[in-house]
N, C-alpha and C positions, 0 to 999 in steps of 0.2 A: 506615801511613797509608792512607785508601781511594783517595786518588786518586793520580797522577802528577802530574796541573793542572788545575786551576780556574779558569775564568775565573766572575767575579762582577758583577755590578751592571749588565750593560751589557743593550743593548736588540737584543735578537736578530732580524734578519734571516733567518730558516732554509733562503731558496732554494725555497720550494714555491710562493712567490707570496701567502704568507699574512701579513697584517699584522704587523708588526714587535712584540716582547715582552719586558716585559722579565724576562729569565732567566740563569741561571746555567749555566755549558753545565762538565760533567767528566769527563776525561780519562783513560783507563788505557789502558796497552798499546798505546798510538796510533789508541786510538777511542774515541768518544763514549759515555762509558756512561750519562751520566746528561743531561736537559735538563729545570731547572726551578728548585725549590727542593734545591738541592744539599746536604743537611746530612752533615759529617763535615771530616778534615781533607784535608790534600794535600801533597804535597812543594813543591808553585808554587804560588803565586795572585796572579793577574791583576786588578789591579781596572778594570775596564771603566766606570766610572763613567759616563754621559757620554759614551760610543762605541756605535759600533756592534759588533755581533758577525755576520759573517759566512761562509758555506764559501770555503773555497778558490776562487780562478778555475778555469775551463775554457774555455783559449784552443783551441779547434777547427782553427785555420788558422796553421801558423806551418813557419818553411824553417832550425830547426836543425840540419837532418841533419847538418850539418861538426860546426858550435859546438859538439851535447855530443858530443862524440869528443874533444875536448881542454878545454871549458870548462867547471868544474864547479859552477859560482854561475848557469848560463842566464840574465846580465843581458840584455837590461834586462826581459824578463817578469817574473822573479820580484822585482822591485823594485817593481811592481804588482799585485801582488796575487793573483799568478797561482801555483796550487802544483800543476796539470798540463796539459801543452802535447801536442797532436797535431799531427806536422810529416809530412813528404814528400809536401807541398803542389803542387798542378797540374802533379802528372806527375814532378817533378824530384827529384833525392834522387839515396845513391852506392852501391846496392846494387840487383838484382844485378849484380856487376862483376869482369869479367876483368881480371887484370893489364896487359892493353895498352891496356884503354880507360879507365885513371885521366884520363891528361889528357883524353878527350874530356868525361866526366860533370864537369868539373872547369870548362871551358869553356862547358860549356852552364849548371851554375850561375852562374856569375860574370857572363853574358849574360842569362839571365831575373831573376835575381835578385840583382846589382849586389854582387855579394860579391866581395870582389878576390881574383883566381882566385893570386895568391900565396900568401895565407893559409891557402887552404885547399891548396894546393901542400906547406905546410909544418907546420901543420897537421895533415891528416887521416893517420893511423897504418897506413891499408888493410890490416888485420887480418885480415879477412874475401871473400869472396868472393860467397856464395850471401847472399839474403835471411836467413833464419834467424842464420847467422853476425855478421851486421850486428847485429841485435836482441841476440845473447850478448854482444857489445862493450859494446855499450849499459847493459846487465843487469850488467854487470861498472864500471862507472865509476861513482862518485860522484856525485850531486847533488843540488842543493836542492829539487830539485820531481820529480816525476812526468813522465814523456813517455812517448808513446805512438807508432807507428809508419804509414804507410802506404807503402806499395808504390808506388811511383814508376813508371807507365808508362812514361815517354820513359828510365830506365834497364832496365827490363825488356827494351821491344822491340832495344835497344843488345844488350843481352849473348846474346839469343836471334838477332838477325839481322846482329850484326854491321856491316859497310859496307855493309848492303843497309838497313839502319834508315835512313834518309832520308826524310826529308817528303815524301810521293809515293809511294814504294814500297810497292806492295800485299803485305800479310802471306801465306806462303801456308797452305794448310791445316794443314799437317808447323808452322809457324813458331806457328800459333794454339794449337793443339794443345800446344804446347812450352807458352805461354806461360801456360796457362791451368793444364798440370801445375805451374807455379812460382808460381801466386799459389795455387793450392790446397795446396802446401806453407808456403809466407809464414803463410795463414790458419789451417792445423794449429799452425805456431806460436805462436799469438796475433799475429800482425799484425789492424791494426785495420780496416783496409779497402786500399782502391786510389784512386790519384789520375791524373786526366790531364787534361792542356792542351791549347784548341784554339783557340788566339786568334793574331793576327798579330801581337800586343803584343811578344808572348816572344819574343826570338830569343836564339838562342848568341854566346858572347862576338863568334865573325865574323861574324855579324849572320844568321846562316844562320836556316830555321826548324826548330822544334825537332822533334825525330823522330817522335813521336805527333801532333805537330798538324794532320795530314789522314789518320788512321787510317779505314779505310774500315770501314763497318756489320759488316762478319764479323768484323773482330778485335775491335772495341769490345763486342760483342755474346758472343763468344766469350769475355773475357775475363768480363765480368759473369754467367754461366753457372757460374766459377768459385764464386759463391756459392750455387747453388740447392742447398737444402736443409739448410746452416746457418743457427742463430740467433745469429748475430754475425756484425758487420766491415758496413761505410759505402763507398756510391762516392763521388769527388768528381769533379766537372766545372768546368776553369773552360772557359767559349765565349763568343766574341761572338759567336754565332750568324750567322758566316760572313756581318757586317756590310760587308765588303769588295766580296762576289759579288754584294750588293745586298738589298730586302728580301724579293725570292722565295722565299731562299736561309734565312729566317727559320723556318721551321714546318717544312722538311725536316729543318734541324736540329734543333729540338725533337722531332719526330717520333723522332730518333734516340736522345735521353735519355730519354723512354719506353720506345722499346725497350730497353734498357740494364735500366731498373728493371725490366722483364717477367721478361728474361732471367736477373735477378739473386733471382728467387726472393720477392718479396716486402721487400727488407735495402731499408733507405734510401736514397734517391740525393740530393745537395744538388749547386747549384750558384752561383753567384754573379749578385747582382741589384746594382746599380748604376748612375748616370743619367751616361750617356756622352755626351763634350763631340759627337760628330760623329755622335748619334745621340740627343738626348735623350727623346725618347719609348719606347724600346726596352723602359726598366724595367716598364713598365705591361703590355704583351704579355706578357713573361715573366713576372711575376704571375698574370697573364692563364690563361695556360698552365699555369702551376703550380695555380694550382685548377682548371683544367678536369680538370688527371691526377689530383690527390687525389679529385675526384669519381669518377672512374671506379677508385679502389681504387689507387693506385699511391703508394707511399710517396716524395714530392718536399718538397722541403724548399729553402727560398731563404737563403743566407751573406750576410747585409746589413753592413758598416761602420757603424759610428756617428758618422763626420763626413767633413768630403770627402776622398777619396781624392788627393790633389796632391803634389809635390813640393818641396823647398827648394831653393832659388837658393842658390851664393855661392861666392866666389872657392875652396874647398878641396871643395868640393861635384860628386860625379860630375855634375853639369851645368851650364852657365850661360850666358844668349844670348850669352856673348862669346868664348866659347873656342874660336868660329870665323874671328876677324878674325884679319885677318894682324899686324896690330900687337901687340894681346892678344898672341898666341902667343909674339913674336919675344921677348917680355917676360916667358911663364909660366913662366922657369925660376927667374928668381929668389927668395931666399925671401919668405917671405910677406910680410913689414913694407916690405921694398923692394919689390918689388912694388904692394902699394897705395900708396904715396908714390909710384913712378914713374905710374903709372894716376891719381893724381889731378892728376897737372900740364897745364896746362889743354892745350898745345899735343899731348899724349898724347891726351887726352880727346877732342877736337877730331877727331883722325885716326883713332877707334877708332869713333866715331859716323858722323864720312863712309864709312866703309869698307862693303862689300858682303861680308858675311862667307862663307866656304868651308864645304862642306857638312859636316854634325857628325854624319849619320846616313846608312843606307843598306848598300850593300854597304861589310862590313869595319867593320862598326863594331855594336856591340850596342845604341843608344840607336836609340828608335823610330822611328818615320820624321814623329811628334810636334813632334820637337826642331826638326826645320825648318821645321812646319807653326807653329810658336811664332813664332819669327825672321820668315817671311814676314807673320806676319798680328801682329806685336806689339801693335797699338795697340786691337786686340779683345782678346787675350790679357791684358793690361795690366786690363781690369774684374775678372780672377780672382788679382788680386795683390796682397799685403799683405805689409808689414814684418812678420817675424817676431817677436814682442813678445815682454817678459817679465812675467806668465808670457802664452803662448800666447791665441790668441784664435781658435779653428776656428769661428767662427758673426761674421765680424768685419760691422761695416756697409758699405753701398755706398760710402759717403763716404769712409772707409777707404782702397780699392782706390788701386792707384797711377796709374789711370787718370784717375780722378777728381780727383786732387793736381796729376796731369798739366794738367788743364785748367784748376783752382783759380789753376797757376801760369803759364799760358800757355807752357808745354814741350810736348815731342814724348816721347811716355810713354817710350821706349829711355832719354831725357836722365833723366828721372826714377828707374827702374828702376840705371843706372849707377853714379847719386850714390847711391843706398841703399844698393847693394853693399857702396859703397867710406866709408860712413859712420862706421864703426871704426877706429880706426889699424891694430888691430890685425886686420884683415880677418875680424873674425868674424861681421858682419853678414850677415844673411839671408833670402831673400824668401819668403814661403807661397806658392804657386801650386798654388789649389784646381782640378785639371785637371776630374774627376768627381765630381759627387755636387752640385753649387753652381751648374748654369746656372742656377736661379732668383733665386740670391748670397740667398740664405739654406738653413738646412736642413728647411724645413715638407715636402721629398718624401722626405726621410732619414729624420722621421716616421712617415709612410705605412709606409716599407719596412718601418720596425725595431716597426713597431707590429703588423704582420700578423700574424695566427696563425703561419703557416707561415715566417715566418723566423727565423731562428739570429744571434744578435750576432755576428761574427767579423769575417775577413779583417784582422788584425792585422800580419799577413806577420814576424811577432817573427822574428829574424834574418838578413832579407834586404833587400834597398835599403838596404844600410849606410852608404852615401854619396849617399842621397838622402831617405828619411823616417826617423822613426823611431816608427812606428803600434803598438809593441807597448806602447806608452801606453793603446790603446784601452779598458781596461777601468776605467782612472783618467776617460775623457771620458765614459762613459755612467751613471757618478753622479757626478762634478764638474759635467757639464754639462747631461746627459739630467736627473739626479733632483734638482740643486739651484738651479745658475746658472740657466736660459735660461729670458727671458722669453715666456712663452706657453706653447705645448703642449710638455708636458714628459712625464716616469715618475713614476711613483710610486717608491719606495725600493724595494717590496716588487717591482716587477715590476722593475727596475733591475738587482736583485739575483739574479731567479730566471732572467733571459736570461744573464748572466754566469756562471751554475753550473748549479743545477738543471737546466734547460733543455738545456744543452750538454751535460750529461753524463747527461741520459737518450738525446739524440738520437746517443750513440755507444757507446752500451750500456754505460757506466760505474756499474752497477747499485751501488757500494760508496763514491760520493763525489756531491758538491752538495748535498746539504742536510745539515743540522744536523738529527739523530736519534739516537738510540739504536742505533750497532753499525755508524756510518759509521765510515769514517776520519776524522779527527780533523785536518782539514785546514779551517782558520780563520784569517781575519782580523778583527781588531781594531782599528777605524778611527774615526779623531777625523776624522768628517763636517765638521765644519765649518771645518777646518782642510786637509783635502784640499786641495791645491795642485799644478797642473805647474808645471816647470819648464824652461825655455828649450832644445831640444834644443843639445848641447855634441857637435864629432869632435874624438875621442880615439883615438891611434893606441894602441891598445892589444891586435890582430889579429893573428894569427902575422906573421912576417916584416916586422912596424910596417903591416899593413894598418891604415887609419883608416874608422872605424864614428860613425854619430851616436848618441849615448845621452841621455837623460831621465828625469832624475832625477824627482823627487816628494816632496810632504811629505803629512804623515795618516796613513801608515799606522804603526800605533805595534807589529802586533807580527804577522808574517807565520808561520802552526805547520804544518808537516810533518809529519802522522802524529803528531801529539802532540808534535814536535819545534821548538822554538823555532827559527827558521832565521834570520829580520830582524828587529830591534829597531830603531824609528824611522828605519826605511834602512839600516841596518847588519848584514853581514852577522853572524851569530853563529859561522860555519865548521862549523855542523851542517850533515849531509849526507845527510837521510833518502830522498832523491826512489831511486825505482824507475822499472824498464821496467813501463808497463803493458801486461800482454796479455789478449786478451778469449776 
């Protein structure tokens, strides 16, 4: 036969940003050998009738560093569409690591990135020690999609300085110097870049901050130096640009990620843009910014989301305004069904809304210091809040919010917020709380972002806030809702498509996947567009040691291929196992 698989009839998407066609796309060896009029036979064939044909995703931003060390299906990305993931996302990640600092890397996940440090406690295999060794684990395990690597600052400067790694503590020469030989070894192996965190958001599970996050201009500058004069390998940055210190403290930092890209020889640097609830003008400066540095020759790049960045409420949910009263508490041990029957008995309810709840963040604790700023100011917070619907609704209307029902019914929006919680018997109701991306309560500035030239669709976070989002959906919402639902300014299909692959995997030097070509890899989706559906995020304790994760199912996608390998058939996994380490 000449081919392996065929796929036939459908209307091809190719990821370059070029109107959609329609064509016959054929398979051998795990790559595309043919796109068009396919004549001969095949061992498969695919009728696409009436779908689309598209490359593979390319999720950029995602925190499975634990997950593939033991999990070989990387749901819930590859349930979307997604068939290669680049994780050790803003600094964090579990290599490189000395055997005494497991639990600390272990901690400081579980803290930035709401992964319950059990699981990955029981979990991760620690196989490895040095970077490269990580990357062989990885090379060595099974899975359905492709990932890729970066270098994890806040585990770097840990294993190079030891108990001097502290937020604050100045890197010394002898420690830069170290640090800079082990990400130049990382990048001879094919690691794909480096990442680091500098925001006050992230703390370690004891609420500490995290060890790169006040890295001063020698080490960050040092370390990006590690890249001059390769062509390959990406920095990432996440910053609030030291929003804390004031806005002074704005343009020093920027000043700082320019240097960075100076030092880095030319290689890319991206960072994250975003319309922060205590800061919302900020996105526009760093746009702002970001083309003033592409004009003067500096390769900047902006990680935009495609709907608001928030969390969910609810009674099993790492957070909820209530799991600070003393009443709530005295009551959270019970199981869950009792629990909400006791919580809705009015005389319960009554004493759980008079109460002055105890503080849920701060020292000793890893939730933001958000969580309280939520509690004191609810009846503001309350306009960014909507019933979790089935399916989902991220662009919901004002009327909507619970704020607004709040005053519909002449309640005190907490009263409101309560009753929705506890609306399930079986406590699985749930509330949206769009934190950033939505002070306008709509997403016409999400627009802007994801429409610039210079930005990247990402910040997915696929494996992390397992018990508060579940955004590794993301690439289901920028054509369920970017290219087809949302009334007004929308995508085109073609460009919908090309931010989700082409795009992301030129801007990380994936020279061999995202479009549909001749001599790609053969990594496609097959999608009944008008059928595409989410689905209501569901926590399923299904995490090492019964940790519980929210996941998100999906309907559309009729057929997920790995290198020429069938891997999902209408959400189901097929137990092919083709995904690779990619190294660059």
């Amino acid at each position: 036969m000449a081919w392996d698989l065929k796929i036939v009839g459908g209307m091809v998407v190719d990821g370059t940003g070029a109107a959609p066609r329609r064509a016959d796309v054929a398979v051998k060896d795990g790559r595309i050998v043919a796109v068009g009029d396919c004549e001969g036979d095949a061992a498969r064939v695919i009728d696409a009738a009436g779908m689309l044909v598209t490359p593979g995703f390319v999720d950029i931003h995602t925190h499975y560093d634990g997950q593939a060390t033991w999990d070989a299906e990387m749901a819930p990305s590859s349930w979307h569409g997604v068939t290669t993931c680049v994780m050790g996302s803003c600094g964090v990640g579990f290599a490189p690591v000395r055997p005494t600092d497991h639990e600390r890397l272990v901690r400081l996940m579980e803290g930035v990135e709401d992964i319950p440090g059990a699981a990955l406690a029981e979990g991760l295999p620690w196989t490895w020690e040095t970077f490269p060794e990580y990357m062989d684990h990885l090379d060595r395990s099974p899975h359905t999609i492709d990932i890729a690597a970066q270098m994890p600052h806040d585990a770097l400067r840990v294993y190079v300085m030891g108990d001097r790694a502290v937020a604050g503590e100045p890197a010394t020469e002898a420690d830069i110097a170290e640090m800079k030989r082990l990400m130049g070894e990382a990048l001879d192996a094919g690691a794909v870049g480096i990442s680091t965190g500098r925001t006050d958001n992230h703390r370690t599970a004891d609420g500490d901050a995290t060890p790169a996050s006040e890295a001063a201009r020698a080490e960050l500058v040092g370390l990006a130096e590690a890249f001059a004069g390769r062509d390959s390998g990406v920095l990432q940055v996440v910053s609030d640009f030291d929003m804390a210190a004031g806005p002074e403290r704005f343009d020093p930092e920027f000043d700082l990620l320019e240097d960075m890209a100076v030092a880095a020889g030319g290689r890319p640097l991206s960072t994250t843009v975003l319309q922060r609830i205590n800061d919302p003008s900020q996105w526009k400066k760093i746009i702002t910014r970001v083309e003033q540095a592409v004009e003067k020759g500096l390769p900047l790049r902006m990680q935009v989301a495609p709907r608001p960045i928030g969390i969910l409420l609810g009674m099993e949910t790492t957070f909820h305004p209530f799991m600070g009263h003393p009443t709530f508490k005295a009551h959270a041990g019970l199981p869950l069904a009792e629990r909400v029957a006791k919580l809705k008995e009015p005389a319960v309810r009554a004493q759980i809304l008079s109460e002055k709840p105890d503080a849920v963040a701060g020292d000793g604790s890893a939730l933001p210091p958000l969580a309280d700023a939520l509690l004191a100011r609810i009846d503001e917070a309350a306009f960014l809040m909507y019933r979790l619907t089935d399916p989902p609704i991220y662009e919901p209307s004002p009327e909507a919010s619970l704020a607004a029902e709040a005053v519909r019914e002449g309640k005190k929006a907490l009263e409101v917020l309560y009753d929705v919680l506890l609306e399930d018997e079986d406590g699985s109701a749930m509330v949206y709380f769009a934190i950033f991306n939505f002070m306008s309560l709509s997403l016409d500035n999400v627009h802007t972002m994801i429409t610039h030239p210079l930005a990247l669709t990402s910040l997915s976070d696929g494996g992390a806030h397992v018990g508060t989002v579940c955004d590794a959906s993301f690439p289901t919402t920028v054509l369920q809702w970017w290219a087809r639902d949302r009334p007004g300014a929308k995508l085109t299909i073609e460009d919908a498509v090309h931010k989700l692959t082409g795009a992301n995997a030129a801007y990380m030097g994936f020279e061999d996947r995202g479009v549909i070509a001749e001599g790609k890899l053969a990594d496609l989706n097959v999608i009944d567009f008008e059928g595409l559906r989410l689905h209501k995020p569901v926590l399923k304790a299904d995490l090492p040691a019964g940790g519980k994760r929210l996941l998100q199912g999906v309907s559309g996608y009729r057929y997920t291929i790995k290198s020429g390998e069938i891997t999902f058939k209408d959400g189901v996994s097929t137990g092919a196992m083709p995904g690779k380490l990619v190294r660059v």
